[in-house]
KEKOLMI-255362 format. One record per atom (N, C-alpha, C): residue number from 0; x, y, z; atom name. Coordinates in steps of 0.02 Angstrom, whole numbers. Atoms other than C-alpha are relative to their C-alpha. Layout:
BEGIN
ATOM  kolro       u       v       w  fimi
ATOM    NUM       X       Y       Z    CA
...
***
This chain:
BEGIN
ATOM  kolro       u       v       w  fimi
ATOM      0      27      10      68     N
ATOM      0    1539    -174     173    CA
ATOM      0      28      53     -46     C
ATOM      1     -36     -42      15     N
ATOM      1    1628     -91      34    CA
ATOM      1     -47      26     -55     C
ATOM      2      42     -27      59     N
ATOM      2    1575      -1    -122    CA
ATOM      2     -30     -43     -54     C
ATOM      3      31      55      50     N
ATOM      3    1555    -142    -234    CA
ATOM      3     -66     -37      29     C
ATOM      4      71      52     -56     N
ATOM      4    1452    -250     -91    CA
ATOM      4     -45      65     -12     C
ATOM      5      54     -77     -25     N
ATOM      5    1337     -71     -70    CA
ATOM      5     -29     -35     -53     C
ATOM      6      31      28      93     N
ATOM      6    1321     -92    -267    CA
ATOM      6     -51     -35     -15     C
ATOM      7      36      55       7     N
ATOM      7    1267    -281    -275    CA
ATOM      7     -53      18      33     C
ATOM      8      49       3     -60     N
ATOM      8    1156    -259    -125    CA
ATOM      8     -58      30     -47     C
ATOM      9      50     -83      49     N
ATOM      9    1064    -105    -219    CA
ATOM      9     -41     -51     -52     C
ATOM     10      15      19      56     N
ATOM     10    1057    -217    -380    CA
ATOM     10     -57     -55      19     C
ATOM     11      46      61     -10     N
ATOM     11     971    -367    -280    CA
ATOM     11     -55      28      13     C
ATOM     12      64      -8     -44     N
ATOM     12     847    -277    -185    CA
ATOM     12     -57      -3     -36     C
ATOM     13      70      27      21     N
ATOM     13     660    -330    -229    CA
ATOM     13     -42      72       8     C
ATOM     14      42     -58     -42     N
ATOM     14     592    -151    -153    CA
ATOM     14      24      71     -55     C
ATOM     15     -11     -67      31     N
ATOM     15     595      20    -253    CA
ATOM     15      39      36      40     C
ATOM     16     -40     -46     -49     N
ATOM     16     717     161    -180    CA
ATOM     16     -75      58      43     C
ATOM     17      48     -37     -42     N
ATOM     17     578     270     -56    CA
ATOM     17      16      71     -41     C
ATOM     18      10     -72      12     N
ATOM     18     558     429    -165    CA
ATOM     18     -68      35      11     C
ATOM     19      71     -19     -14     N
ATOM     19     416     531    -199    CA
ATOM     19     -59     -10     -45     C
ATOM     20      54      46      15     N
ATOM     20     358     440    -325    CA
ATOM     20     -13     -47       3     C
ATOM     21      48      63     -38     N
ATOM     21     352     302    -232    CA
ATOM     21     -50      23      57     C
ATOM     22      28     -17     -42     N
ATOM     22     260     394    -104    CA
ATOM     22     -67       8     -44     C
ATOM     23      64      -9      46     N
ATOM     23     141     456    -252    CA
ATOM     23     -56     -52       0     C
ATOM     24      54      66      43     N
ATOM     24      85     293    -333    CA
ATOM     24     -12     -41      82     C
ATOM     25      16      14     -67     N
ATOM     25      87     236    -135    CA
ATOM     25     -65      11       4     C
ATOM     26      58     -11     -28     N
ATOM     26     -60     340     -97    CA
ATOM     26     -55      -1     -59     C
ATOM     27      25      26      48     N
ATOM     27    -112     323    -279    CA
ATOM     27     -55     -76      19     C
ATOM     28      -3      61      14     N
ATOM     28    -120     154    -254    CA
ATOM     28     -86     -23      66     C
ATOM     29      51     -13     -81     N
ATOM     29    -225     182     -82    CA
ATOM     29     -52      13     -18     C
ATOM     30      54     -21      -3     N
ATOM     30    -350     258    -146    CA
ATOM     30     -41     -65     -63     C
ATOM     31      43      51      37     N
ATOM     31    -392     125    -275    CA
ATOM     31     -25     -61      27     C
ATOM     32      -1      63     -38     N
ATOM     32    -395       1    -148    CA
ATOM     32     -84      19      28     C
ATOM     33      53     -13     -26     N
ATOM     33    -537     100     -82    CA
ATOM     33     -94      13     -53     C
ATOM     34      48       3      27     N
ATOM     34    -631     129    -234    CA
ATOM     34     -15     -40     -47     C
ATOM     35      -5      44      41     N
ATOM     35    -586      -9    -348    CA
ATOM     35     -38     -75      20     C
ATOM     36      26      54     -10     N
ATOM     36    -662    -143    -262    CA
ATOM     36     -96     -13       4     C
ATOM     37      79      -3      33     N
ATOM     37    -827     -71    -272    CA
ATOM     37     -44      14     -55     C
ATOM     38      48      21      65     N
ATOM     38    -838     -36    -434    CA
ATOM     38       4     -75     -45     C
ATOM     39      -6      59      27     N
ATOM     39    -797    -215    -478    CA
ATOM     39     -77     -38      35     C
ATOM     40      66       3     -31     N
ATOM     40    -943    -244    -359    CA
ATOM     40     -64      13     -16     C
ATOM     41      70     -11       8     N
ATOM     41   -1088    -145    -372    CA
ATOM     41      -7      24     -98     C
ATOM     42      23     -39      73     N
ATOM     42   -1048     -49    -559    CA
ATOM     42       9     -70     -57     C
ATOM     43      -9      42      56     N
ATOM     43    -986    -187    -648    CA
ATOM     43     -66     -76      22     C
ATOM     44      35      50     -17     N
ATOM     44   -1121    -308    -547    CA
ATOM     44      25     -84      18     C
ATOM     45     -10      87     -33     N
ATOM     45   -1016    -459    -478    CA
ATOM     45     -13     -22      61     C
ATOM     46       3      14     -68     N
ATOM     46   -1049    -443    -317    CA
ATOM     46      62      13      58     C
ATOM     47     -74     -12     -45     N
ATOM     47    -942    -435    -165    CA
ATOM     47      25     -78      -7     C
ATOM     48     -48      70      30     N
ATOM     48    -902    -637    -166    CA
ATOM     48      54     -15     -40     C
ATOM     49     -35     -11      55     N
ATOM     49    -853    -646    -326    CA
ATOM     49      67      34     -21     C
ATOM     50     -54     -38     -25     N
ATOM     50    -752    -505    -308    CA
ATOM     50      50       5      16     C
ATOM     51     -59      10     -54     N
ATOM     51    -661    -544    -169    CA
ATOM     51      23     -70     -25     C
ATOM     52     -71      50      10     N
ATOM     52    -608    -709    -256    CA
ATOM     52      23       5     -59     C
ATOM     53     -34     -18      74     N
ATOM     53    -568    -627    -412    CA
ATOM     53      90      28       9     C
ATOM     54     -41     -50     -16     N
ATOM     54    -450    -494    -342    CA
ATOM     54      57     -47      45     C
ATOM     55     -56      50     -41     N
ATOM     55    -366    -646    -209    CA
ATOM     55      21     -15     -37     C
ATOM     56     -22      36      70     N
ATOM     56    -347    -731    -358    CA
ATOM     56      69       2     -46     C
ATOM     57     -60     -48      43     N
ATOM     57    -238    -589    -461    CA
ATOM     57      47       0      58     C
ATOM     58     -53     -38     -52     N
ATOM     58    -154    -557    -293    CA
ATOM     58      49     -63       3     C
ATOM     59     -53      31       3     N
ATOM     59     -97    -712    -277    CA
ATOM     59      66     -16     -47     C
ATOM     60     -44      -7      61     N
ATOM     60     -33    -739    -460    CA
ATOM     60      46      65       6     C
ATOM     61     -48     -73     -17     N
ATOM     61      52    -560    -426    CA
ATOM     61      64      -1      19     C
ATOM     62     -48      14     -38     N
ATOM     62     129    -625    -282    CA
ATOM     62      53     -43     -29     C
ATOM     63     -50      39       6     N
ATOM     63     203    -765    -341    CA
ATOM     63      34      16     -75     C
ATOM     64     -51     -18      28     N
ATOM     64     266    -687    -477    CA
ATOM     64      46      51      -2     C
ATOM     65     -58     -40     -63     N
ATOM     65     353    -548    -379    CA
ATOM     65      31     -47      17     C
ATOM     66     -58      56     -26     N
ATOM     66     434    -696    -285    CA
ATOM     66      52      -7     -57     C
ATOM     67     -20      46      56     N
ATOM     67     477    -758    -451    CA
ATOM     67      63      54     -36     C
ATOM     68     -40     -56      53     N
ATOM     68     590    -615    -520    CA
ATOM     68      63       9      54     C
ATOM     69     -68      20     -49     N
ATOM     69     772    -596    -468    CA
ATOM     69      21      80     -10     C
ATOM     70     -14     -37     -14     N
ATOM     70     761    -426    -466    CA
ATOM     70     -65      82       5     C
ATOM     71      54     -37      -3     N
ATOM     71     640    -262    -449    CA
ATOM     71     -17      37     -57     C
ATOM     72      28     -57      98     N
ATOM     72     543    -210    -609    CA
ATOM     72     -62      20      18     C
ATOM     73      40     -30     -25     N
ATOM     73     421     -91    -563    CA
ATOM     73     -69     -15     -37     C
ATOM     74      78      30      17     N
ATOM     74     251    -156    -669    CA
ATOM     74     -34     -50      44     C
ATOM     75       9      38     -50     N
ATOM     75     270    -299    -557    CA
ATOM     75     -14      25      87     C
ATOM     76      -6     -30     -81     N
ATOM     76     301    -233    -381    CA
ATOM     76     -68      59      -7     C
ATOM     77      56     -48      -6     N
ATOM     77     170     -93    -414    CA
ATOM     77     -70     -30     -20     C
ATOM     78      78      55       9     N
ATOM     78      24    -231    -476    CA
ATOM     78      -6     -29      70     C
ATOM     79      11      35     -49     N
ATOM     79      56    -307    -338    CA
ATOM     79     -29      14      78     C
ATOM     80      15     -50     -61     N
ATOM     80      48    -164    -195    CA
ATOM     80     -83      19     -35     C
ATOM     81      74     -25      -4     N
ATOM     81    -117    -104    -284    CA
ATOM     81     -52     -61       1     C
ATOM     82      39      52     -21     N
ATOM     82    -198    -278    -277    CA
ATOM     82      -2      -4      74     C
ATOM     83     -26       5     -73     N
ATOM     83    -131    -285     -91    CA
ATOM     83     -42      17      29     C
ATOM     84      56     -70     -11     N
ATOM     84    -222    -123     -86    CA
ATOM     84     -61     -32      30     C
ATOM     85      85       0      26     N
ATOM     85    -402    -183    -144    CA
ATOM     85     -12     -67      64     C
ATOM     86      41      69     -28     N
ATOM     86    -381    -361     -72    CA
ATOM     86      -9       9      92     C
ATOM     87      -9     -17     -47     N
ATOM     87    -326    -272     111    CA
ATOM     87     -55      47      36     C
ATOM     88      57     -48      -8     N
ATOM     88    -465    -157     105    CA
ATOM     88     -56     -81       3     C
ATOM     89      69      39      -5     N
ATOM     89    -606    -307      63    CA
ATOM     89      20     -55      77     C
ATOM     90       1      53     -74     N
ATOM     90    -531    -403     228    CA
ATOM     90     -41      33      71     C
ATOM     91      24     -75     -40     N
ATOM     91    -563    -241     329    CA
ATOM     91     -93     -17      12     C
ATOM     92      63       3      41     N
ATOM     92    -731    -246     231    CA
ATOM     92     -39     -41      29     C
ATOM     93      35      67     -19     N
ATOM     93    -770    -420     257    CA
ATOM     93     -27     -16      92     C
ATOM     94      -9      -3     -71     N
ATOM     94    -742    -408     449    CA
ATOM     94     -49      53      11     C
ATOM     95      49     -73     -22     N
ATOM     95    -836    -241     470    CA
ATOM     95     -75     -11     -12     C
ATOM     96      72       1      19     N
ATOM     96    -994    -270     354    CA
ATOM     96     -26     -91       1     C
ATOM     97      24      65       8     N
ATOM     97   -1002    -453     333    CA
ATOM     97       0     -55      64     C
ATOM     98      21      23     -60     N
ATOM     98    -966    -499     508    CA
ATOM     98     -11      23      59     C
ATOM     99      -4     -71     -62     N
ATOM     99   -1000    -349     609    CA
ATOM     99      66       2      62     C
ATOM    100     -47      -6     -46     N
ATOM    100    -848    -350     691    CA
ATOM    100      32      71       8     C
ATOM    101      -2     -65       9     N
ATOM    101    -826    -197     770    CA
ATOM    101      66      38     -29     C
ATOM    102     -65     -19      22     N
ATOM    102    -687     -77     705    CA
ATOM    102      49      24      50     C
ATOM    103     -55      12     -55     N
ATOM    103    -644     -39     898    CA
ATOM    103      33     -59      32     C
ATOM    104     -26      60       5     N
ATOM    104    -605    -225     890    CA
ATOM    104      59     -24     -56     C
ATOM    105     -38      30      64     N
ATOM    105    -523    -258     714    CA
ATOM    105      61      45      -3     C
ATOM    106     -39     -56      -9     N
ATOM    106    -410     -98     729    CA
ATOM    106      67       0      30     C
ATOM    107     -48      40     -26     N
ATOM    107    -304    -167     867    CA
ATOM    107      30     -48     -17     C
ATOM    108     -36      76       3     N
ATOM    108    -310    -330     805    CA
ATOM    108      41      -5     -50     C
ATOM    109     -40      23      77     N
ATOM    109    -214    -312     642    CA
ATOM    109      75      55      17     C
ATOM    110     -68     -25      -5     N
ATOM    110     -95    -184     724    CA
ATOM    110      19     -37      43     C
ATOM    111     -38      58     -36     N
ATOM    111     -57    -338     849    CA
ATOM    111      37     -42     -55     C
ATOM    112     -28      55      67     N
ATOM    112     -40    -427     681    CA
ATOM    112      72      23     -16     C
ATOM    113     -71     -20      38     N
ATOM    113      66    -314     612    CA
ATOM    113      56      -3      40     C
ATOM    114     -40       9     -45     N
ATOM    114     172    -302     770    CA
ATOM    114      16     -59       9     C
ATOM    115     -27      90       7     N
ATOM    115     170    -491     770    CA
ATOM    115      45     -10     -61     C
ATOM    116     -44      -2      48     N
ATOM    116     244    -485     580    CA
ATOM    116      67      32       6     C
ATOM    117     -59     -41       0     N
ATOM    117     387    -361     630    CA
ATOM    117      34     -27      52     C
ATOM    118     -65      57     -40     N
ATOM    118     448    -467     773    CA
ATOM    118      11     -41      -3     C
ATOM    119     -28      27      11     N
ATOM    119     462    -607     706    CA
ATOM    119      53       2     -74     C
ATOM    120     -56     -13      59     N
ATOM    120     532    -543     554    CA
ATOM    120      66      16      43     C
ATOM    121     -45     -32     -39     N
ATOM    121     651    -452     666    CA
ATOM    121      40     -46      39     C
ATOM    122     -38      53     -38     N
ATOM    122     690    -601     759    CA
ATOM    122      43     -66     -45     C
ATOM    123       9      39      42     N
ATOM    123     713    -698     610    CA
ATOM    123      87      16     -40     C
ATOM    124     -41     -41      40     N
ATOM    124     818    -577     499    CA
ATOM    124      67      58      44     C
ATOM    125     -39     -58     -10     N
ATOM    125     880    -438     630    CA
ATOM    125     -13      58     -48     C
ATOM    126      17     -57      41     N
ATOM    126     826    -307     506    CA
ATOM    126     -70      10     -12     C
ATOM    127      22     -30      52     N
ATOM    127     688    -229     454    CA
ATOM    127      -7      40     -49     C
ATOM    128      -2     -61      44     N
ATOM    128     739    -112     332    CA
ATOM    128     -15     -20     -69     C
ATOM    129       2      22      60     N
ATOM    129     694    -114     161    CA
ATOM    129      28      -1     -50     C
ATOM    130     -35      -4      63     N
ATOM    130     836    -104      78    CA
ATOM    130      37     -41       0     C
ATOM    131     -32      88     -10     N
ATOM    131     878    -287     115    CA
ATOM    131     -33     -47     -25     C
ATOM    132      54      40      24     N
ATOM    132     739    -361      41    CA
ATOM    132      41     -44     -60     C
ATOM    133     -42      42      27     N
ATOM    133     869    -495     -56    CA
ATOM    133      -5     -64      -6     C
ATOM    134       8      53      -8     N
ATOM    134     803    -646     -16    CA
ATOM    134     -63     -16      13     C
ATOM    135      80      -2       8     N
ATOM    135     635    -748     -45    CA
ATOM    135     -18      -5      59     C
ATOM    136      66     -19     -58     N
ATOM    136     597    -762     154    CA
ATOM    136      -8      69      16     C
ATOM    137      20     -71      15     N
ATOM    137     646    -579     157    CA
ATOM    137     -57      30     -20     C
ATOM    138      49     -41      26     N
ATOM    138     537    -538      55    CA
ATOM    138     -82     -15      17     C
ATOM    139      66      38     -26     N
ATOM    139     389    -667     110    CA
ATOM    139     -26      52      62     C
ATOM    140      -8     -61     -64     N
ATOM    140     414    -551     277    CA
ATOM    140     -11      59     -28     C
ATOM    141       6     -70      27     N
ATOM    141     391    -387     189    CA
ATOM    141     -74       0     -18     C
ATOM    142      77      25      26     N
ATOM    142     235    -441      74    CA
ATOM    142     -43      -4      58     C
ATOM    143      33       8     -42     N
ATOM    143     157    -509     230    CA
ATOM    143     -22      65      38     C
ATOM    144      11     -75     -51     N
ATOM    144     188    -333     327    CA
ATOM    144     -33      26     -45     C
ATOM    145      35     -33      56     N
ATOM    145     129    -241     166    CA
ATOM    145     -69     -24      29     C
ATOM    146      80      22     -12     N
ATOM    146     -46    -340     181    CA
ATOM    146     -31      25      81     C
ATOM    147      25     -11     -53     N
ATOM    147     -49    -298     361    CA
ATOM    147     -27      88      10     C
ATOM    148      25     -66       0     N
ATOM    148     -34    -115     340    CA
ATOM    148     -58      36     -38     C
ATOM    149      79     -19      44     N
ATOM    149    -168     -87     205    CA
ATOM    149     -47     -24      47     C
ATOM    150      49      31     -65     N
ATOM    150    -286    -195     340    CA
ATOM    150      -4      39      58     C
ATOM    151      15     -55     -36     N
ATOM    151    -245     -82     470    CA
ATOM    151      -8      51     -28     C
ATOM    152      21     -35       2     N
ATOM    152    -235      47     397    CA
ATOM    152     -70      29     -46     C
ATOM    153      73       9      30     N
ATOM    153    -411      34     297    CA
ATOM    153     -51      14      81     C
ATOM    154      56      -8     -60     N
ATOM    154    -476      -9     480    CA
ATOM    154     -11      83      57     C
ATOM    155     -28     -56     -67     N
ATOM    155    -378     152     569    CA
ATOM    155     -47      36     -28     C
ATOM    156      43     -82      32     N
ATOM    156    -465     261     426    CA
ATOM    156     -85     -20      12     C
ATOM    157      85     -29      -8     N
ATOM    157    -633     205     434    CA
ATOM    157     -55     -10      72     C
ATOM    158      21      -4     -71     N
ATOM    158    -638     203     635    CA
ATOM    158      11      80       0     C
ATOM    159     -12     -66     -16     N
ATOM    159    -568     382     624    CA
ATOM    159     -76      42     -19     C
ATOM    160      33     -67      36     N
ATOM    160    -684     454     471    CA
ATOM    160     -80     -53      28     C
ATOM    161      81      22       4     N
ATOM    161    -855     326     501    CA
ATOM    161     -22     -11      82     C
ATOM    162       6      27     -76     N
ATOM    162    -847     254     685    CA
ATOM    162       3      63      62     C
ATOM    163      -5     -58     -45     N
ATOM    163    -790     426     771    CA
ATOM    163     -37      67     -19     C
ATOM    164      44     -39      10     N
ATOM    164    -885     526     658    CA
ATOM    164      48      75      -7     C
ATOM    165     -68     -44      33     N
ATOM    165    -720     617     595    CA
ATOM    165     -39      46     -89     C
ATOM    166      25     -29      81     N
ATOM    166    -793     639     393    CA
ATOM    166      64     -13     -19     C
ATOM    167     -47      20      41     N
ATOM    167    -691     611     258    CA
ATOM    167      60      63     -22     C
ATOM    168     -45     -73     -12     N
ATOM    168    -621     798     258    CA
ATOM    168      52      -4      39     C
ATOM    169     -14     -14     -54     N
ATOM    169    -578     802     432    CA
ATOM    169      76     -60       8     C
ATOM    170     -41      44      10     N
ATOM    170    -482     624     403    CA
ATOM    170      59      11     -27     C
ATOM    171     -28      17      52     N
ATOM    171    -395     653     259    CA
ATOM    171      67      64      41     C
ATOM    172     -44     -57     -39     N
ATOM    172    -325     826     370    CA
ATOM    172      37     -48      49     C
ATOM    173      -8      -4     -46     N
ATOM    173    -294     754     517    CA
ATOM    173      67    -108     -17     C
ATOM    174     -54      20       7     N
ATOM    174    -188     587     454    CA
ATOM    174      55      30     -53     C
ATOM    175     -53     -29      25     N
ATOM    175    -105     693     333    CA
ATOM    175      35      58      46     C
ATOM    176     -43     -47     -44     N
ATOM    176     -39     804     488    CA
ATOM    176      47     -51      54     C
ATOM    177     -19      64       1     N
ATOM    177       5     639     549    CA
ATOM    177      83     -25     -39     C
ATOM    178     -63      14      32     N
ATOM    178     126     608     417    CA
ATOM    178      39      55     -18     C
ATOM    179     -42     -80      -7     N
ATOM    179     194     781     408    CA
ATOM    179      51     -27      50     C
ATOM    180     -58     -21     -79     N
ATOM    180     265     747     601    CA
ATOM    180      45     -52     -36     C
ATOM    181     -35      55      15     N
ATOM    181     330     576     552    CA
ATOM    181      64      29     -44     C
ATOM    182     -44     -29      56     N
ATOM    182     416     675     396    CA
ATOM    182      80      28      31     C
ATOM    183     -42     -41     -28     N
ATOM    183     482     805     502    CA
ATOM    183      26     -31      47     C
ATOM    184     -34      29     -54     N
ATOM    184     551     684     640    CA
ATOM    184      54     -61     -44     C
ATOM    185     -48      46      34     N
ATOM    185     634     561     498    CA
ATOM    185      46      59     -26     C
ATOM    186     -63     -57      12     N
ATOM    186     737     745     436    CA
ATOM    186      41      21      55     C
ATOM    187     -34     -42     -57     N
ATOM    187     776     798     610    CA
ATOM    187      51     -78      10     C
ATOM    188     -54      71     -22     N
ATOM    188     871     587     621    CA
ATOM    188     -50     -34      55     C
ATOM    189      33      65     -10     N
ATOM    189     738     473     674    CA
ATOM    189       9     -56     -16     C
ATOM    190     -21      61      35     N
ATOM    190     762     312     646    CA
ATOM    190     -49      -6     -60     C
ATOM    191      26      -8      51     N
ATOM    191     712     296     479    CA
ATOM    191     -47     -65     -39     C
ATOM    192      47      55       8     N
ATOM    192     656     122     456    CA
ATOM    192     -73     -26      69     C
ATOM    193      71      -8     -60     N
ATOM    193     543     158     608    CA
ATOM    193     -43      46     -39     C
ATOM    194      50     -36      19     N
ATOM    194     472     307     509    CA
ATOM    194     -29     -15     -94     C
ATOM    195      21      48      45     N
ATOM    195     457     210     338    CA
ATOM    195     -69     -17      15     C
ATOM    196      48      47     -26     N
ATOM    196     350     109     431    CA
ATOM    196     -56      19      12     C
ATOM    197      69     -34     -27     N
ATOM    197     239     217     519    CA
ATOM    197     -34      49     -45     C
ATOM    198      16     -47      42     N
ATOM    198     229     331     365    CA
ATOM    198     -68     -63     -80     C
ATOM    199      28      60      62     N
ATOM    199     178     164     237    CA
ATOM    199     -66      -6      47     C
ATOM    200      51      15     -36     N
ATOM    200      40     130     400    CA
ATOM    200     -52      68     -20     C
ATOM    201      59     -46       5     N
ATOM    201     -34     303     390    CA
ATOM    201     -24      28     -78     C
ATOM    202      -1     -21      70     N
ATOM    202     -36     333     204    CA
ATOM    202     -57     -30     -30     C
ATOM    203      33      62       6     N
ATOM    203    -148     182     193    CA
ATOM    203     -75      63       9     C
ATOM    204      64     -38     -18     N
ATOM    204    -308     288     283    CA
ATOM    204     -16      52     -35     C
ATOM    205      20     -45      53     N
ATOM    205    -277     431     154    CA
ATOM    205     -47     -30     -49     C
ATOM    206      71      47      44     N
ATOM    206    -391     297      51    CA
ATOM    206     -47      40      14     C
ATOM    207      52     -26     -25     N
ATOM    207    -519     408     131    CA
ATOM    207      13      63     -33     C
ATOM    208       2     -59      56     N
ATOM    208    -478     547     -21    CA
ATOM    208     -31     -52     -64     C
ATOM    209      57      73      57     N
ATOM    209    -550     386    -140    CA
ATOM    209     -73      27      42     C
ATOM    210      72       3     -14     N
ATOM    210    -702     412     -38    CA
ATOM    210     -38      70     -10     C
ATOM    211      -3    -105      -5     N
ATOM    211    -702     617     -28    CA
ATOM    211     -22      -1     -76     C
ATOM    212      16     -10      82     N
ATOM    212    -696     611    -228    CA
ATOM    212     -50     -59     -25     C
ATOM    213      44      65      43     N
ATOM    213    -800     461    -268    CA
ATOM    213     -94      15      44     C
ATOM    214      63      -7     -53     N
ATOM    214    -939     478    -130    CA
ATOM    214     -64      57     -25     C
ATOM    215      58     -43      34     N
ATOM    215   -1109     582    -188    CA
ATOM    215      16      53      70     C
ATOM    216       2     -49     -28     N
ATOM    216   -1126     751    -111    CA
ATOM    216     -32       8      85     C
ATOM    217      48      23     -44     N
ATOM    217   -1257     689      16    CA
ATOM    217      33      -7      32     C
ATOM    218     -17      18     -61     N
ATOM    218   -1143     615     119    CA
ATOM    218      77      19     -19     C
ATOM    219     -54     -37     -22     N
ATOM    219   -1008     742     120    CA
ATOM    219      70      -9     -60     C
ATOM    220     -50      10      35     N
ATOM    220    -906     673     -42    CA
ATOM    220      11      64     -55     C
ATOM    221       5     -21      77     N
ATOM    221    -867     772    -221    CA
ATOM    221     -51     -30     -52     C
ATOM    222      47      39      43     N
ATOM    222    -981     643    -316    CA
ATOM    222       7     -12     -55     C
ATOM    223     -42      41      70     N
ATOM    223    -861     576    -469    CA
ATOM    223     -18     -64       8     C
ATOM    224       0      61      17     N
ATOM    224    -904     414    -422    CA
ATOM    224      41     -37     -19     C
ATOM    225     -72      37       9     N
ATOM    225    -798     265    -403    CA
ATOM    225       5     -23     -67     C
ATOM    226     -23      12      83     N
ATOM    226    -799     231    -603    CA
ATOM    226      60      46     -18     C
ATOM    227     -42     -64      42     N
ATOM    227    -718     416    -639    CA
ATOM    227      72       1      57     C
ATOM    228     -69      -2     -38     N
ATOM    228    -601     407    -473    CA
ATOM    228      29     -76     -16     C
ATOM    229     -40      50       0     N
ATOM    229    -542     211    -509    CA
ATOM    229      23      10     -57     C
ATOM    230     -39      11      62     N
ATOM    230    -489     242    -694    CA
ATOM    230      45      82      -8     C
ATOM    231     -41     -68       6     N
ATOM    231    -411     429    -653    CA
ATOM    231      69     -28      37     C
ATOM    232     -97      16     -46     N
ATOM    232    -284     361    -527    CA
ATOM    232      24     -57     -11     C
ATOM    233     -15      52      44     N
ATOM    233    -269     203    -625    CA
ATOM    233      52      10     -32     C
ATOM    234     -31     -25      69     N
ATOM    234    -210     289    -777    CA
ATOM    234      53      38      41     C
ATOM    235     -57     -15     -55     N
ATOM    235     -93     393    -640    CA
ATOM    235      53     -49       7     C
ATOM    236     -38      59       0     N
ATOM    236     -26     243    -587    CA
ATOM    236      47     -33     -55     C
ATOM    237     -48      44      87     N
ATOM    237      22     175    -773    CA
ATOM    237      28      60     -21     C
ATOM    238     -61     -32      23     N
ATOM    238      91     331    -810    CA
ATOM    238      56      21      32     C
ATOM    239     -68     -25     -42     N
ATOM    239     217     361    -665    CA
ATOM    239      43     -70      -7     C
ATOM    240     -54      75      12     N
ATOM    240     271     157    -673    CA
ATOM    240       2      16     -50     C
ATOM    241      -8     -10      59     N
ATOM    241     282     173    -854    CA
ATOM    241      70      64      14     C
ATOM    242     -55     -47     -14     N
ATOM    242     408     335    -811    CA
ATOM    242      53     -46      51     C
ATOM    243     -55      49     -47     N
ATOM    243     497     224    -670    CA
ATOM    243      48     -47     -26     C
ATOM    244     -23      26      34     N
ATOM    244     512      94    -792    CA
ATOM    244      58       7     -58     C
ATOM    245     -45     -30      53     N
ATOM    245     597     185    -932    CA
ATOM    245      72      33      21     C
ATOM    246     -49     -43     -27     N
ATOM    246     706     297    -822    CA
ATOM    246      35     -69      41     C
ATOM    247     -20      44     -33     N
ATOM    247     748     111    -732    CA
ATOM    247      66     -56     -65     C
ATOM    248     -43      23      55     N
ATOM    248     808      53    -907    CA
ATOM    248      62      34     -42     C
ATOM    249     -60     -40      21     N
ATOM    249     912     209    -950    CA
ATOM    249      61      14      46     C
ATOM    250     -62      -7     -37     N
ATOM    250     998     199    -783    CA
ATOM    250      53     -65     -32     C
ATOM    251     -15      55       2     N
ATOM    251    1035      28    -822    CA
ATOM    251      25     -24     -78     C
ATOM    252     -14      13      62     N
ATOM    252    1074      26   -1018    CA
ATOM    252      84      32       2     C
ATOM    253     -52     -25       7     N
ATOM    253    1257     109    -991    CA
ATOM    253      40     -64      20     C
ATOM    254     -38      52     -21     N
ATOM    254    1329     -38    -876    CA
ATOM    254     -13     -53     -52     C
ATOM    255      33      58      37     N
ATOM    255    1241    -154    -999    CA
ATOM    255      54      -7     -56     C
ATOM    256     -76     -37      72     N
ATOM    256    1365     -68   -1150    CA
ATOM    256      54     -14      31     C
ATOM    257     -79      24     -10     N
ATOM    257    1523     -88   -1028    CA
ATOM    257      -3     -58     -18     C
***
């Protein structure tokens, strides 16, 4: 593949380049998943139902208009991961509180899922990397994994911090030492779309810093409440895409002039 092919490739891809502020609005994005769905719930009074077919709702429209774009513009792709978020968390949710299914049950089952999504993607494509994402089953395969990892990882965090009796402290330490190793084993030449992977899985359970800051004192949180934590990392969110965006149009306004 030569320099031009590299080029195109680059230009198609559907997926952001992995910096650190994609890592940011990542865990950004995580934590709204965790507290955004309850204040649509209990503060604003719709209920969980409701809710949950409000938020499917947007996700889908999201989705299909991600599909719909022939190339990656970050308002889009980042609506879409934080709906992912919220709607990946209320599945978790739904399973845990609404049908008691335990979380040393659901935990496994969605990292079978996800392991089910990556081999047949894998069998499908030969790649998982994300900097191929070029094509709409491509990408159908990606989306899908995305939803799987917010689901596990929603379930990993709240078997760690509620089911084991971890706390939301202890959590927030102990998968962020977690993604440290991962870090330090993708610099030392890990395979890197292996540690992508496992880094997007554990990033997910940091949601359990949404709970740390939103949660009343009583039970071990800060006590901002999910009103003051869903519109702080909100407004986060719109101002780093908003920077992505702009700096995405100034790379891109020079070739535009040749």
């Amino acid at each position: 593949m030569d320099v031009a092919e590299i080029s195109r490739t680059a230009s198609l891809n559907k997926v952001p380049e992995v910096t650190l502020a994609f890592w940011i609005i990542k865990v950004l994005s995580t934590t709204v998943g965790e507290t955004g769905a309850d204040y649509l719930a209990v503060h604003v009074g719709l209920g969980t139902a409701l809710t949950d077919c409000i938020t499917l709702t947007l996700l889908v429209v999201a989705v299909a208009i991600q599909l719909r774009t022939s190339r990656y513009i970050p308002w889009i792709y980042w609506l879409t991961v934080v709906l992912i978020s919220v709607v990946g968390t209320q599945i978790t949710d739904a399973l845990t509180d609404g049908m008691e299914v335990s979380l040393y049950v659901s935990t496994p089952a969605f990292g079978a899922t996800l392991a089910a999504t990556f081999a047949t993607w894998y069998a499908v494509e030969r790649t998982l990397s994300i900097h191929t994402i070029t094509t709409l089953r491509r990408e159908s395969f990606y989306w899908g994994a995305i939803l799987c990892t917010f689901a596990l990882g929603t379930a990993a965090g709240d078997l760690a911090t509620e089911a084991l009796g971890l706390g939301f402290n202890m959590g927030v330490i102990i998968f962020g030492a977690m993604i440290s190793f991962v870090t330090i084993a993708y610099f030392i030449g890990a395979n890197a779309v292996l540690c992508f992977w496992l880094a997007y899985i554990l990033t997910r359970p940091l949601g359990a810093l949404g709970d740390l800051l939103s949660q009343s004192r009583e039970y071990g949180g800060v006590g901002l409440g999910s009103v003051y934590t869903s519109i702080g990392f909100l407004t986060l969110i719109v101002i780093l895409v908003a920077f992505l965006s702009l700096d995405q149009r100034q790379t891109q306004s020079p070739s535009t002039r040749s």
